[in-house]
C-alpha positions, 0 to 999 in steps of 0.5 A, a space after each residue: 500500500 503507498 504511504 499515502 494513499 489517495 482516498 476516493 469516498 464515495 457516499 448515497 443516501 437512504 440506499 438499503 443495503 442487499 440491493 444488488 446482485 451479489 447478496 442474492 443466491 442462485 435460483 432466486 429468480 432475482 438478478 437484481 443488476 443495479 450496481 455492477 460496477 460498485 460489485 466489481 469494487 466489492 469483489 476486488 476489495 472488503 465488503 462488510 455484510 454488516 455494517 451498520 449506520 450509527 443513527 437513521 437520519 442524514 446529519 447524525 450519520 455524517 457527522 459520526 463518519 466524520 468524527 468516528 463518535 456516536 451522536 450522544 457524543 457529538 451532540 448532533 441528534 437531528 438533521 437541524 444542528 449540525 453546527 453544535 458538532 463536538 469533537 477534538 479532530 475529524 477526518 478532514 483535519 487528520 487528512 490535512 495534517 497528513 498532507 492531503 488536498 481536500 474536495 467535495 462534490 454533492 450533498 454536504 448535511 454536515 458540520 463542515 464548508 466550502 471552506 473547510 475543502 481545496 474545491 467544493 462543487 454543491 451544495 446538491 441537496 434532493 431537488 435541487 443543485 448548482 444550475 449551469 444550462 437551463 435544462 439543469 434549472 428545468 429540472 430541478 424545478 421539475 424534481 421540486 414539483 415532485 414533492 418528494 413523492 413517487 414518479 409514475 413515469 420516466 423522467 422528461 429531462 435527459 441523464 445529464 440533468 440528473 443530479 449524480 451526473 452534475 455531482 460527477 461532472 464536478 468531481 472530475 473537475 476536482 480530480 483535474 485540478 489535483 497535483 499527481 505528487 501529493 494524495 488527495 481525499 474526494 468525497 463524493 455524495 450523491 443525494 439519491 436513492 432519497 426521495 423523491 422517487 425517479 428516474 429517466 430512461 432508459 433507468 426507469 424501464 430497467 426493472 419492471 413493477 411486476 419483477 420487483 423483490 415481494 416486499 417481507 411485510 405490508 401495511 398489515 404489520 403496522 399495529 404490531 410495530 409499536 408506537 411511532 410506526 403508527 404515528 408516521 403511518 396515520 400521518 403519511 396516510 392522511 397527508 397522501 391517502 392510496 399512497 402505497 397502492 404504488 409500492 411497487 412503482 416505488 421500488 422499480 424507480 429506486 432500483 434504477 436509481 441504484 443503476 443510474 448512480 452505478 453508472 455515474 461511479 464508473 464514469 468517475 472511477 474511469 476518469 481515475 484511470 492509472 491513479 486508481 491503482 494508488 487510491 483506496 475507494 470506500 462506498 458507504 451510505 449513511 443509512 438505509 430506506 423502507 422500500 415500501 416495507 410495512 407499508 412505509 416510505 422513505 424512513 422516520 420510525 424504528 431501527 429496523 435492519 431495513 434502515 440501519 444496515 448500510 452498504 460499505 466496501 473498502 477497495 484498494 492497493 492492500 486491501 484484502 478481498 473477500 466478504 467480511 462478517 464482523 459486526 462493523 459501524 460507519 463510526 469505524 471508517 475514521 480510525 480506520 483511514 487514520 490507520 491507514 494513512 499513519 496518523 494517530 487515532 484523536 482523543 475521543 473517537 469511539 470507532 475501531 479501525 478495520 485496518 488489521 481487516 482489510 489486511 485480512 486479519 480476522 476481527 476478535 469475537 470480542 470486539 466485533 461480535 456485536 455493534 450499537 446504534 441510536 435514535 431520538 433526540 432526547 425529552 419525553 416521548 411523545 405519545 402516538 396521540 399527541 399532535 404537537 407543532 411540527 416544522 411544517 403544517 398537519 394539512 396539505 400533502 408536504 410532511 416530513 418523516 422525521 420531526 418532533 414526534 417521530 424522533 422524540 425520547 431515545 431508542 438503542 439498538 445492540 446486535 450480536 449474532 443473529 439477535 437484534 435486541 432494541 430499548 426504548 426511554 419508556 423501558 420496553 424491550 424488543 427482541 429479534 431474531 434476524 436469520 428466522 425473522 428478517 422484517 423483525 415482526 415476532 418481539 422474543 423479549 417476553 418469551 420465556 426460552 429467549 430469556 438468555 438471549 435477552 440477559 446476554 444482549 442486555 448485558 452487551 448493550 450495558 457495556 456498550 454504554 458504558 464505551 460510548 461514554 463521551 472521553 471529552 473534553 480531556 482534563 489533567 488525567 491521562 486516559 489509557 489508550 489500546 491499539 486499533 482502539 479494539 477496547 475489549 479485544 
């Protein structure tokens, strides 16, 4: 592996992870061709099957990758406070500090500027980016018509008016501007598969309605789900009525939408050409996407696998292929390129490096035999009755799954194994077995021959309590640090 490598980052958003032609066996009946390049970089690289996002929501997510710390820890438990970010070092002052040039190109939601980067093309939000011709401005007002709904069909404007493109298009630019001696970082984040839902041709025929994946669980599942699921699910139903009788629509558009930004990765990934054999490539999501799974869109209520798996591949000079199954979290991919770039690990990150697997050790059971994640922003619960102010009114059809009820008191979530074990501030207990149960649909917690599973997992949670404890700010003791930062290895 060079000193320093070069460091392309590649990031979707609300992408569910699975969705692709590796994770589906033969006979399915299901080929699933929508990121055959991205399948290509996982084959020659490390693909983590169980990755997981440290919180369901875009600004929470992003500043833990940035910080390698859970959102308790860095303060920013909504998509609405990113500014209130805390931290010692993060990865663009580590990646400076080691000589690297810094570029971004697309969706920001975090804590950094255009400042903070060497070139900065954005900021790309879901319907909208930086207009350069008319069709890009066409568009945009198109996309923001759509009202984050589901298009019925294709797409009128051409794939060059497509945001991912327009997002390429800058990090090619970037990458021209880069100095062939010094290693760069370019992170590059694609809005889509988010909402809104649509796709031009010749994307949208890609994957027919009726060819989609069945869905695990409908609508009928809502009222054994618990109590916020009901909440989005009145909500969403009443602001938009019969908006699930299009749920297959829904997953043909989001389908093509993989394959549409599958294709963007290749064009920038070609544009790398010889300089490629010097950069690690990393693809990860910030958090997952129903996918019309119990009937919902989007995301909002729950950490559900649906929404907390992420897909995350790391590719590269040194890297060691194969598939991997340790229990890994996006917290973990800033010690990791810390590692990798022969920086130290900042005080207060919470992540492990994966740097002993990429080269192709075997994680210890005890440290990666399971991983934690968090949701809610504090105060009380509300209940599934109450309807307090939101940020956007009750009637009309514009909503936004995560607000002030959906989000409110704290939920954990631990995993370890094939059992899912998820606390809530009101004290109930939920346990999932994901191999027999992949929709989380039977609660085991009550179940009397799944008692030691749920005091097993209990136990876990407790102790991953107590290690996410924030170490900041440093005082006048001196912490006792361990290599890799594997606390319990």
């Amino acid at each position: 592996m060079p000193t320093r490598p070069n460091i392309l980052l590649l990031m979707t958003d609300q992408h569910r992870a699975g969705l692709t032609r590796r994770h589906w066996t033969a006979g399915s009946g299901l080929s699933l061709d929508t990121m055959p390049r991205l399948d290509q970089v996982a084959a020659a690289g490390a693909a983590f099957g169980r990755a997981y996002t440290s919180y369901p929501a875009c600004v929470p997510a992003r500043t833990s990758l940035l910080t390698g710390r859970f959102p308790t820890a860095h303060h920013v438990r909504q998509n609405s406070n990113a500014e209130h970010a805390y931290y010692s070092e993060d990865l663009l002052d580590v990646l400076r500090a080691a000589g690297y040039s810094l570029h971004f190109s697309g969706k920001p939601h975090m804590h950094r500027s255009e400042q903070d980067f060497d070139t900065y093309h954005g900021p790309f939000m879901h319907d909208r980016g930086p207009e350069v011709s008319e069709t890009d401005a066409a568009f945009d007002q198109w996309l923001h018509e759509l009202d984050h709904g589901v298009a019925d069909e294709p797409t009128p404007y051409p794939v060059e008016a497509q945001l991912p493109y327009r997002i390429v298009d800058g990090a090619i630019d970037a990458l021209q501007a880069t100095s062939e001696d010094d290693p760069f970082f370019l992170w590059v984040s694609f809005p889509e598969p988010h909402n809104p839902y649509q796709v031009p041709e010749p994307y949208f025929s890609l994957f027919a309605e009726e060819d989609v994946p069945e869905r695990l669980a409908g609508p009928e599942s809502i009222p054994d789900l618990g109590w916020r699921y009901r909440w989005l699910h009145e909500l969403t139903t009443t602001k938009r009525p019969g908006y699930d009788d299009a749920w297959r629509r829904y997953r043909a558009n989001y389908l093509g939408m993989l394959r549409l930004i599958d294709d963007q990765i290749a064009r920038l990934l070609d544009q790398l050409g010889d300089r490629l054999d010097d950069t690690i490539v990393v693809f990860v999501s910030d958090h997952g996407d129903y996918v019309g799974e119990y009937g919902l869109q989007r995301k909002g209520a729950g950490m559900s696998d649906f929404l907390m798996r992420i897909p995350f591949v790391v590719s590269g000079p040194g890297i060691s292929a194969g598939p991997r199954d340790e229990l890994v979290s996006m917290v973990d991919l800033f010690p990791t390129l810390c590692e990798l770039v022969g920086a130290e690990i900042p005080p207060g990150v919470q992540g492990r490096s994966l740097a002993p697997l990429l080269a192709g050790e075997t994680g210890p059971e005890a440290e990666f035999g399971s991983i934690y994640a968090e949701l809610g922003y504090g105060g009380v619960s509300y209940d599934e009755h109450d309807r307090p102010p939101l940020h956007f009114p009750y009637p009309g059809r514009n909503y936004d799954e995560l607000n002030s009820v959906t989000q409110s008191g704290g939920e954990r979530m631990l995993v370890s194994g094939n059992h899912k074990l998820i606390v809530d501030d009101r004290g109930q207990h939920r346990l999932y077995d994901l191999s027999a149960d992949p929709a989380e649909l039977a609660d085991l917690a009550d179940d009397p021959a799944h008692h030691a599973v749920h005091d097993a997992l209990q136990a876990a949670l407790l102790r991953w309590l107590i290690r996410v404890a924030d170490d900041l700010p440093a005082g006048a003791y001196t912490p006792k640090t361990v290599k890799h930062n594997w606390r319990w290895a």
